[in-house]
TORBABA-770421 format. One line per field, with one value per residue (C-alpha): residue number from 0; residue in three letters; x, y negated, z. Coordinates in Angstrom, 2 decimals, always signed. Example, Ala and Ser with C-alpha at 12.3 -4.5 7.8 and 13.67 -1.06 7.14 Angstrom:
2
k	0|1
r	Ala|Ser
px	+12.30|+13.67
py	+4.50|+1.06
pz	+7.80|+7.14
***
This chain:
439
k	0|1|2|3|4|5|6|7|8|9|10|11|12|13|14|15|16|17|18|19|20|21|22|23|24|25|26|27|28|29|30|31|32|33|34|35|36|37|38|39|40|41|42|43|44|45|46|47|48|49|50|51|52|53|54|55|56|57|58|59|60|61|62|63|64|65|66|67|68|69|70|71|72|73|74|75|76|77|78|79|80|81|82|83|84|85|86|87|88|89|90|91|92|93|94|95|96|97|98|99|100|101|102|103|104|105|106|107|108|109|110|111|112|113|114|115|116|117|118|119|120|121|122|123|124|125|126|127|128|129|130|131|132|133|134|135|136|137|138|139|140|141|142|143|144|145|146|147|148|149|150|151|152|153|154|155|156|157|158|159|160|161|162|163|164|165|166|167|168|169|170|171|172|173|174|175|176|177|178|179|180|181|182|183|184|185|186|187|188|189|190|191|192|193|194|195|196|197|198|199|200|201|202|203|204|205|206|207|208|209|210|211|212|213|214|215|216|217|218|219|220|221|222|223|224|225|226|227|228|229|230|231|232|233|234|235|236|237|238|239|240|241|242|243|244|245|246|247|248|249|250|251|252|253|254|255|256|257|258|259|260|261|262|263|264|265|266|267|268|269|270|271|272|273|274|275|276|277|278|279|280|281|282|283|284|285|286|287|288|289|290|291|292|293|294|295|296|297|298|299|300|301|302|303|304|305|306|307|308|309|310|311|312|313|314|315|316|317|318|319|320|321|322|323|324|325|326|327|328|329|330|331|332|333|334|335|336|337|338|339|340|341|342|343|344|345|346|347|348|349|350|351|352|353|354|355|356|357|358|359|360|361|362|363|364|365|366|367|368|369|370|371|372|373|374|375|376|377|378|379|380|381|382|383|384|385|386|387|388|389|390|391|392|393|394|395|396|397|398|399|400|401|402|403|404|405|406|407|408|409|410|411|412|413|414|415|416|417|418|419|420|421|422|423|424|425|426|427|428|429|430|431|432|433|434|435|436|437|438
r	Unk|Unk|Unk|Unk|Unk|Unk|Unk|Unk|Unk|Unk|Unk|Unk|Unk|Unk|Unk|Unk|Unk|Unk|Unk|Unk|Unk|Unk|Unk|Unk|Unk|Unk|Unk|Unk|Unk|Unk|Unk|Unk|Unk|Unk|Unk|Unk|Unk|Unk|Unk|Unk|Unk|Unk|Unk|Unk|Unk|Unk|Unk|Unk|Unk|Unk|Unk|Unk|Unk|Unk|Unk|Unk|Unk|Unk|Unk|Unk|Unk|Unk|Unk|Unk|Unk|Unk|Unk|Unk|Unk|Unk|Unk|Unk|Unk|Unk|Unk|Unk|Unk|Unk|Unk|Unk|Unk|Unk|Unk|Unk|Unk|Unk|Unk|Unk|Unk|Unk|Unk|Unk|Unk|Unk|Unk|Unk|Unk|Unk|Unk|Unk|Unk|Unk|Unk|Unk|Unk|Unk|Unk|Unk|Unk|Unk|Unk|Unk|Unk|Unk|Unk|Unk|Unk|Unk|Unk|Unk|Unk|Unk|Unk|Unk|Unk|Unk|Unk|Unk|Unk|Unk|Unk|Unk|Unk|Unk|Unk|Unk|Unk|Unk|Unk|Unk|Unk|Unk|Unk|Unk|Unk|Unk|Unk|Unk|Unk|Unk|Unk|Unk|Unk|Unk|Unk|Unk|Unk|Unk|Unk|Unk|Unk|Unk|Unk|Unk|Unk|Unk|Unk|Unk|Unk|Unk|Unk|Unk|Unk|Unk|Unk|Unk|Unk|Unk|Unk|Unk|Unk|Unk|Unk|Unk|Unk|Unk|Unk|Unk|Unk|Unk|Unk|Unk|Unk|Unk|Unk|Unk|Unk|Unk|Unk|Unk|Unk|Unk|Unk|Unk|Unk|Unk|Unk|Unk|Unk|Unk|Unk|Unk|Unk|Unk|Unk|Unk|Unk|Unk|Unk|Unk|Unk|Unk|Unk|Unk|Unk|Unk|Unk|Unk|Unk|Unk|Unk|Unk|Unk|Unk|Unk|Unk|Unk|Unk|Unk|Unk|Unk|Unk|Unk|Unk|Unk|Unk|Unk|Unk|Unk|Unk|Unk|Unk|Unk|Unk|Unk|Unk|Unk|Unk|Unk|Unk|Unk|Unk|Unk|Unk|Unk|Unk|Unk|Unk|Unk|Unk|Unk|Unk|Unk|Unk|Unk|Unk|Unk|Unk|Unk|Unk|Unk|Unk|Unk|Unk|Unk|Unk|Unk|Unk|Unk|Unk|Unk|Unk|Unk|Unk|Unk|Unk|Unk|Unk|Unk|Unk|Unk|Unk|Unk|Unk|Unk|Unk|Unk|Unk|Unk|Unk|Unk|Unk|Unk|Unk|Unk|Unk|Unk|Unk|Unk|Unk|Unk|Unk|Unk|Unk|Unk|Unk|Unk|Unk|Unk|Unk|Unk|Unk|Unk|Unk|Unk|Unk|Unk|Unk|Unk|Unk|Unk|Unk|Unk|Unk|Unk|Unk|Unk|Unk|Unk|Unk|Unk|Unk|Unk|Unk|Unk|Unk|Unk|Unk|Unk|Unk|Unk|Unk|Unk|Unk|Unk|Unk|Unk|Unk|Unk|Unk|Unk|Unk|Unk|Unk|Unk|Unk|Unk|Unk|Unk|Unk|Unk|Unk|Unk|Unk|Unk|Unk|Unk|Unk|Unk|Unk|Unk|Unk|Unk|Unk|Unk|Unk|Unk|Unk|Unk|Unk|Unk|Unk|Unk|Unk|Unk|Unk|Unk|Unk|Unk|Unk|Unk|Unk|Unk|Unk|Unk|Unk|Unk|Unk|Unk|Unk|Unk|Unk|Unk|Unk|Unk|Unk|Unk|Unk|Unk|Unk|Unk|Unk|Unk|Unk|Unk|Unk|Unk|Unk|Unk
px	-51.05|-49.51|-51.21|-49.81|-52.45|-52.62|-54.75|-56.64|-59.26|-62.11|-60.78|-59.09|-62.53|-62.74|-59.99|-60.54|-57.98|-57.39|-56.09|-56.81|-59.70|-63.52|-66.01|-68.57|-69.15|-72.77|-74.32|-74.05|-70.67|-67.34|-65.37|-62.71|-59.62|-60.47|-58.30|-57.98|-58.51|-58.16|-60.17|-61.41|-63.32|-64.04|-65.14|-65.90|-68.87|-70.48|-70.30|-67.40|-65.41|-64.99|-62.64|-60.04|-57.59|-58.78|-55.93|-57.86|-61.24|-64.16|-68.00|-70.70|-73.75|-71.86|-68.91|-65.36|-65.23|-62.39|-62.55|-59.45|-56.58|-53.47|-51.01|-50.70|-49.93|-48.03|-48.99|-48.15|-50.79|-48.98|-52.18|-52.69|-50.61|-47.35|-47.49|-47.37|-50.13|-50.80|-53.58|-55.00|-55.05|-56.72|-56.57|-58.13|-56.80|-57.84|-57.32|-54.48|-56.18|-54.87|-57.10|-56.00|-53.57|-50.57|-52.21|-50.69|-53.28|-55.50|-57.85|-59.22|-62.27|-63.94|-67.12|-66.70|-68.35|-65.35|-67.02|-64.67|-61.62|-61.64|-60.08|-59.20|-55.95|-55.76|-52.88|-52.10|-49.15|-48.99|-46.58|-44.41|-43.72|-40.30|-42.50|-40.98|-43.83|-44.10|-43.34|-46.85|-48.19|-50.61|-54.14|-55.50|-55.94|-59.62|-61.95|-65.97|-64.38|-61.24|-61.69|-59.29|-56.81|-57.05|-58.47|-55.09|-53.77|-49.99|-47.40|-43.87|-44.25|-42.94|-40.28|-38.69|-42.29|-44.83|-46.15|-48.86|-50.79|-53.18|-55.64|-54.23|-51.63|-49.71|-46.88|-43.73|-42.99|-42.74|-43.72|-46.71|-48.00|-49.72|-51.56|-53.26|-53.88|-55.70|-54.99|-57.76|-56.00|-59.05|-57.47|-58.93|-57.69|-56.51|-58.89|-61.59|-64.49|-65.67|-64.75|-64.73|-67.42|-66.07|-68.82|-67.00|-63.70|-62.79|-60.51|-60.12|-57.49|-56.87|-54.27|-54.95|-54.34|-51.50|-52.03|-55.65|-57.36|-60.96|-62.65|-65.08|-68.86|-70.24|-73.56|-76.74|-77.17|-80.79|-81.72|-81.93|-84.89|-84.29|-83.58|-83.59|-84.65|-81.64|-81.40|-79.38|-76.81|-74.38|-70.65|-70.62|-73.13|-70.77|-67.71|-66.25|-67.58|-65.50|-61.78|-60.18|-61.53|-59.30|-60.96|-64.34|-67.32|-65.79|-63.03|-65.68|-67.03|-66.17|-68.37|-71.23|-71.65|-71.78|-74.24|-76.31|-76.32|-77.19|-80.18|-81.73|-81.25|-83.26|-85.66|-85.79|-86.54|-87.58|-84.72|-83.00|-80.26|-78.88|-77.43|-76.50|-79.25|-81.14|-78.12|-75.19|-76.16|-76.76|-73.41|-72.80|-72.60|-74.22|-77.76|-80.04|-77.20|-78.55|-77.95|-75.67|-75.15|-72.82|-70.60|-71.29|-69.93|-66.55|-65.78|-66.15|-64.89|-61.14|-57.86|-55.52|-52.39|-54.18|-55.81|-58.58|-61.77|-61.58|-60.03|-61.80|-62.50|-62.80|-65.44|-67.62|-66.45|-68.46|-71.70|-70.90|-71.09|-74.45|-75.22|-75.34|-72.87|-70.09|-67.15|-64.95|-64.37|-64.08|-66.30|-65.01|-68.10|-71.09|-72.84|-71.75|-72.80|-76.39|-77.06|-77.01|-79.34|-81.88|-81.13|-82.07|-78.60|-77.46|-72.83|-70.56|-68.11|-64.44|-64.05|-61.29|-61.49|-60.27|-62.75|-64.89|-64.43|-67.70|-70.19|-72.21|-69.76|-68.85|-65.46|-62.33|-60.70|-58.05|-60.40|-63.95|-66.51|-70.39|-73.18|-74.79|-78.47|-79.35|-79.45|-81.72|-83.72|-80.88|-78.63|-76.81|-75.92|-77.94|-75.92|-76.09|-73.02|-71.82|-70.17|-73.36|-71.92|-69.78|-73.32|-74.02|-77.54|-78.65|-81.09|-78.40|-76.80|-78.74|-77.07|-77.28|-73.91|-73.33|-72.51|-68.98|-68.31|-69.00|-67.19|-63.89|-63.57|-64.67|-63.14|-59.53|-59.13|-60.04|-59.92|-64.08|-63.74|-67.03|-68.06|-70.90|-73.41|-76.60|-78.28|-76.96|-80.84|-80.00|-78.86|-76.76|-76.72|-75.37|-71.90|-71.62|-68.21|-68.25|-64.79|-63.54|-65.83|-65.62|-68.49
py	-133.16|-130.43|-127.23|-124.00|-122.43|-118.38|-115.42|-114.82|-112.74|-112.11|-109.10|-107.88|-109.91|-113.08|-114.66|-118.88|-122.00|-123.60|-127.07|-129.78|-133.62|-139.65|-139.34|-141.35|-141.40|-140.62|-144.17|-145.47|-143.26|-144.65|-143.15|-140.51|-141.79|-140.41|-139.69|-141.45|-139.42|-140.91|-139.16|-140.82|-139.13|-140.09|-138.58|-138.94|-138.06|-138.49|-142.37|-142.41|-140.78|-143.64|-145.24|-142.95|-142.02|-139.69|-137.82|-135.72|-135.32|-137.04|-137.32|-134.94|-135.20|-136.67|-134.30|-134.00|-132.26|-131.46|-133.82|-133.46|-131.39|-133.84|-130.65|-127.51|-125.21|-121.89|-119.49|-116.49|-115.29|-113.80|-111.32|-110.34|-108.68|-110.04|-111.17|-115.53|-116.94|-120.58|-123.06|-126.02|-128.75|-131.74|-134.12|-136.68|-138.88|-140.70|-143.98|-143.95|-144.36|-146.09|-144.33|-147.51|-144.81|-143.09|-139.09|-136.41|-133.61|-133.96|-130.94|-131.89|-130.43|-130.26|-128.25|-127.14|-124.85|-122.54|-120.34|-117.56|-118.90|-121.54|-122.20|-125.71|-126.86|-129.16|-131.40|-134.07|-136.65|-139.92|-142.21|-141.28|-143.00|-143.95|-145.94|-142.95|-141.18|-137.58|-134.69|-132.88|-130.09|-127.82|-127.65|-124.29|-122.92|-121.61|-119.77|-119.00|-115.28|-113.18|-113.04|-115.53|-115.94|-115.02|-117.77|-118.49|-120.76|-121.31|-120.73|-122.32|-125.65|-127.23|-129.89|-132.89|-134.40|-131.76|-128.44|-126.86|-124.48|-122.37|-125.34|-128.00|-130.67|-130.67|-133.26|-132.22|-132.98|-136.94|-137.79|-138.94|-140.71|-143.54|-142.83|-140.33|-139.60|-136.18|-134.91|-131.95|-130.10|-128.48|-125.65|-123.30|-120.73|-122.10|-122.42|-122.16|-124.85|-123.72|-126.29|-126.49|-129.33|-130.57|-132.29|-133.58|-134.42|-135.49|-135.44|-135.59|-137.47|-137.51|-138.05|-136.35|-136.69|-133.47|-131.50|-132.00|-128.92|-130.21|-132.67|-135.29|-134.27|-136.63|-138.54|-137.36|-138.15|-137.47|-134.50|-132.81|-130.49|-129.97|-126.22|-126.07|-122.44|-121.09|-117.29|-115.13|-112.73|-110.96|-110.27|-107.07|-105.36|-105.58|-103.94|-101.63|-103.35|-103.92|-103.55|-105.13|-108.39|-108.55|-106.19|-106.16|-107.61|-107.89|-110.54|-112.42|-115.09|-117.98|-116.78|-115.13|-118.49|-119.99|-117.36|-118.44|-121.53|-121.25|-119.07|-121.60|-124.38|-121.78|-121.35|-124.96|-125.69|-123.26|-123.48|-120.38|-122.00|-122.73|-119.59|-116.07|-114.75|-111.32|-110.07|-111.28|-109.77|-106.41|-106.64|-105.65|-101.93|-99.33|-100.49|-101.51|-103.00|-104.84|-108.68|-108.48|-111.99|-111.75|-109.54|-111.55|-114.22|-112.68|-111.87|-115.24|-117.02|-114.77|-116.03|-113.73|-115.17|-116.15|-112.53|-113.88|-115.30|-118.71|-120.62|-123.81|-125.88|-122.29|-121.63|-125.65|-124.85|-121.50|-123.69|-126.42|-123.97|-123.46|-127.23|-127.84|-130.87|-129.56|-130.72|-130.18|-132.92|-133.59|-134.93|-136.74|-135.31|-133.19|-137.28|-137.04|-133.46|-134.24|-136.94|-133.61|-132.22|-134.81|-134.93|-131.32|-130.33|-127.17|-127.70|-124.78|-125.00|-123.87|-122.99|-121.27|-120.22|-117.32|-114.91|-116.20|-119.85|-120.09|-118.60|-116.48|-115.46|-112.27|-111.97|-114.06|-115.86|-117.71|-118.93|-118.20|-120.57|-120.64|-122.65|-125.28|-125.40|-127.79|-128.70|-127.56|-130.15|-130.67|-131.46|-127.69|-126.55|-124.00|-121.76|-118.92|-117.13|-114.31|-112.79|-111.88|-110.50|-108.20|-106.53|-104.89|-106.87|-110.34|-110.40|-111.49|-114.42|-116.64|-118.10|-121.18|-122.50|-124.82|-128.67|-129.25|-125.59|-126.23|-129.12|-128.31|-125.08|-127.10|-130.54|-130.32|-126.77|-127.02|-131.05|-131.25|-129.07|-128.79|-127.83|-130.06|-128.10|-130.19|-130.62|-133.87|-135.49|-135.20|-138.60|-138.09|-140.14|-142.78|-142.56|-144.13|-145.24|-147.61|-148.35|-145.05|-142.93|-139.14|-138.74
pz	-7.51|-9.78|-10.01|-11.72|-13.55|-12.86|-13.14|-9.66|-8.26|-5.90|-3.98|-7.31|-9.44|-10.96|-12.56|-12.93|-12.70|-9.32|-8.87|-6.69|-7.17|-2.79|-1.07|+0.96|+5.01|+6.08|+6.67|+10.11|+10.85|+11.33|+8.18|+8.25|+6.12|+2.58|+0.29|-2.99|-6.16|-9.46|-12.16|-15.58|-18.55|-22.36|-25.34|-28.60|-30.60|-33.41|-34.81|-31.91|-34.43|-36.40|-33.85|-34.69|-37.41|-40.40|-42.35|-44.64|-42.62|-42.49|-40.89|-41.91|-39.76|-37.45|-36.92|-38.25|-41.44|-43.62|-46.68|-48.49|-46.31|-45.72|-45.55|-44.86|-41.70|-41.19|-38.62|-37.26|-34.82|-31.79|-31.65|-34.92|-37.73|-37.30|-40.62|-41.19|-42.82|-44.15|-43.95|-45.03|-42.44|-41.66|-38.40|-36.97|-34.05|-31.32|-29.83|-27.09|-24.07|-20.98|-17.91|-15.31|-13.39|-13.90|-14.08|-13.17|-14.54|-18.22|-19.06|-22.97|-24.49|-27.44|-29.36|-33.04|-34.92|-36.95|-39.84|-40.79|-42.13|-40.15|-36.50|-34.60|-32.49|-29.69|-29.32|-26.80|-26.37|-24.01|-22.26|-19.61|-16.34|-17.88|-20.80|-23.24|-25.56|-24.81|-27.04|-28.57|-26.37|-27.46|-25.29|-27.11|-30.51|-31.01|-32.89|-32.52|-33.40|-34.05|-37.62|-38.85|-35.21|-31.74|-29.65|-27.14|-24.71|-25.84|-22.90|-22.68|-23.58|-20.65|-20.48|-17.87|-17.77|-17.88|-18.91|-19.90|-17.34|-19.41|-20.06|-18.15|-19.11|-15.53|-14.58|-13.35|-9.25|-9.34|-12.60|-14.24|-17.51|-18.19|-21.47|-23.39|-26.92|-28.88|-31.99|-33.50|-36.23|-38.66|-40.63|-42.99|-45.52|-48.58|-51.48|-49.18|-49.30|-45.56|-42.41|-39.08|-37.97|-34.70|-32.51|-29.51|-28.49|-24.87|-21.54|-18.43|-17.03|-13.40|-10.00|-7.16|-3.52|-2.25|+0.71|+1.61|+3.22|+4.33|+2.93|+5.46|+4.55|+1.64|+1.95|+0.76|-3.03|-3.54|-4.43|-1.51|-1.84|-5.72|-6.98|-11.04|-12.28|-13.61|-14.33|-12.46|-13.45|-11.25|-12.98|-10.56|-12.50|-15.76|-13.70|-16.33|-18.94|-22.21|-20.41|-23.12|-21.75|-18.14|-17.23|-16.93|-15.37|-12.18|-13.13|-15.34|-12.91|-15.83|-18.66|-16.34|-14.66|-18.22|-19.54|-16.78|-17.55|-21.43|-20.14|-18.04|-21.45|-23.56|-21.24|-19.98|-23.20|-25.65|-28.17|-28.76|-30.35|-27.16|-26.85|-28.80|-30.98|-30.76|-33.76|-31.81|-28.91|-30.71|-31.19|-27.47|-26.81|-25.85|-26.90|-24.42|-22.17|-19.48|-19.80|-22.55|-22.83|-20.40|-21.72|-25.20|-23.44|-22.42|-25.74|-26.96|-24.21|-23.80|-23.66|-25.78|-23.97|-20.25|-20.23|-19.38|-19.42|-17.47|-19.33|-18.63|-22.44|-24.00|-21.70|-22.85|-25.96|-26.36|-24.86|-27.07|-30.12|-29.62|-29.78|-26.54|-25.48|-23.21|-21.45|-18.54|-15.67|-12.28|-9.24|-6.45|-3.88|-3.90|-4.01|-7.80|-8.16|-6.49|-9.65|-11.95|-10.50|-10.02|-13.67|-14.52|-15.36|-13.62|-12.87|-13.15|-10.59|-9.44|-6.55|-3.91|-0.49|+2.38|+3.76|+6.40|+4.77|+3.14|+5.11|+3.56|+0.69|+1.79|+0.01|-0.39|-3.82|-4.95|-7.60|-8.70|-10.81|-9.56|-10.60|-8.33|-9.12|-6.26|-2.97|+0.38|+1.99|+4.49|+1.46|+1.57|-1.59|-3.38|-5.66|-8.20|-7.58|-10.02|-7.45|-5.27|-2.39|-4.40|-4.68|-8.09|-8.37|-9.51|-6.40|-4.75|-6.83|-5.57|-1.97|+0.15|+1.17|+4.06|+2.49|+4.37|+3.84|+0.21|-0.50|+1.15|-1.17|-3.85|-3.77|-2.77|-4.34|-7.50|-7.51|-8.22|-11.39|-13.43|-16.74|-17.67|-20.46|-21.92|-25.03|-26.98|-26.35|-22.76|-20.88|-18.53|-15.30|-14.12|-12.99|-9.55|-10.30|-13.46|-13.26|-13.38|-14.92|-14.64|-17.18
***
């Protein structure tokens, strides 16, 4: 399925990506016809990294450093100055990687660490249905700060076989590609010993069934009865908040949910490292602001070209700066989602729906991200949603939403979208579908 990436909102609120991602029959029930989706992940990481091709970096404590630079890169940020500035570059490369279907949708990500000076490029190119390599498109240019270039999606890029939707590789009506390669440009100012240290670097490859609008009810996964403590904290309290940003609080669903969940990581397990120190949130103004990390977190995750702050890798690559491993996928079911949590790991999740849809809501969006922190005894979904009601308190982020309900905003809207933050220690689970894994 092709999806065109755009800026939405909750009643005029939260702007997010929508798109659209099989899932299992209760036991014992004849099953509805389910559509086939097609989603694969893979990464790279750490001694990964040696599988690929190294012009000019190399491995420091297991990320890509800059070594020698293989060239150099001019730039004119479209946010800045005006003025064009050039860098020292390095790359590395991955494998080419055939995902066993022709896709019609790739999301990458990656989490790097960019002193000042320093910024990172995404870069993807593959095989087309005709058996022709594509031309490079760019999936993001980013930066921990604005110091040395605005972080930015990069618009125009399409041609015959695909585009580029904010964050999302998309193929054009009836075409598709059958393979999928990365390139990670580190560049730094020249003369300068500092590097980018890039930890992870991964996508999501997937094809997607067209014109579903309710997804059959998946089976219990087991972890029904599970709730993980995660924090809550309500964008609608931030409305008016730093404007600059889209906005303010009220169109900041991406990076509130992702706040959220670096709250519950710190607190989970006592590392404040997984998230912005006492000094960076100083930063946020005036003093005494209530839950700045929010609003820390819209800074650091905006778009310069989207306007926005849901852009989906920008969003795991702010968590992954704080060392926690990040990455943006796809689920098939609210089965797959259920593993998470019987793992401990709280899923941010995009979501789209009309009023009276989700029960409960109290608003309509044609795209919003939410955090499912588990699941009622019944197997309902238990969620912290930043858009509580459209209520300016985070007493009421916390909701229950009916399973079916859930999934059919969830599944065939956004196609299963989830950002998946954990510390590197943390296994993940199994993935109940070994030949096409989506984590």
């Amino acid at each position: 399925m092709n999806t065109v990436r755009a800026a939405f909102t909750i009643l005029l609120a939260c702007a997010t990506s929508a798109a659209v991602a099989t899932v299992p029959a209760d036991a014992g029930t004849k099953p509805p016809a389910v559509p086939v989706r097609h989603v694969a992940y893979q990464q790279w990481d750490s001694a990964d990294f040696s599988a690929g091709n190294f012009s000019g970096t190399t491995l420091t404590s297991g990320a890509l450093t800059i070594g020698a630079p293989s060239g150099t890169f001019t730039y004119t940020d479209p946010f800045g100055d005006g003025s064009a500035k050039t860098y020292d570059v390095a790359t590395w490369t991955s494998p080419e990687v055939t995902p066993g279907f022709d896709y019609t949708e790739l999301v990458a990500s990656w989490n790097a660490r960019t002193p000042v000076g320093t910024w990172v490029q995404l870069i993807v190119a593959g095989i087309g249905d005709d058996g022709v390599r594509s031309k490079e498109y760019i999936l993001g240019r980013w930066a921990e700060d604005t110091s040395t270039i605005h972080r930015t999606s990069v618009p125009a890029q399409g041609d015959d076989l695909a585009t580029v939707a904010i964050d999302t590789l998309v193929a054009r009506s009836g075409r598709s590609l059958k393979t999928w390669q990365l390139t990670v440009s580190l560049l730094r100012e020249p003369g300068s010993t500092a590097t980018p240290a890039v930890s992870l670097v991964g996508a999501m490859a997937s094809r997607l069934p067209e014109k579903v609008k309710k997804e059959p009810v998946s089976a219990l996964g087991g972890a029904e009865g599970i709730t993980l403590d995660v924090p809550t904290y309500s964008q609608e309290t931030h409305i008016g908040h730093y404007p600059q940003y889209n906005g303010g609080g009220e169109a900041w669903c991406s990076p509130t949910a992702t706040a959220m969940v670096l709250a519950y990581w710190q607190q989970r397990t006592g590392n404040a490292s997984y998230g912005p120190s006492e000094a960076e949130l100083a930063t946020i103004e005036p003093a005494g602001h209530a839950d700045p990390q929010v609003d820390y977190a819209a800074a650091q995750t905006y778009d310069w070209n989207y306007d926005g702050t849901g852009n989906w890798p920008f969003n795991t690559a702010y968590s992954g700066s704080y060392g926690l491993e990040s990455f943006v996928t796809r689920l098939r079911s609210l089965t797959e989602a259920e593993q998470f949590s019987k793992a401990g790991i709280p899923l941010v999740a995009s979501v789209s729906f009309k009023k009276g849809e989700l029960t409960g809501a109290g608003y309509g969006t044609n795209g919003h991200i939410l955090v499912i922190v588990g699941f009622t005894p019944d197997g309902d979904v238990v969620v912290n949603d930043p858009a509580s009601h459209l209520i300016q308190s985070n007493n009421q982020v916390r909701v229950v939403y009916d399973r079916a309900e859930f999934e059919s905003v969830w599944v065939p809207r956004s196609g299963g979208i989830v950002y998946v933050i954990h510390p590197a220690g943390q296994q993940l689970p199994a993935s109940l579908t070994p030949r096409e894994p989506n984590w």
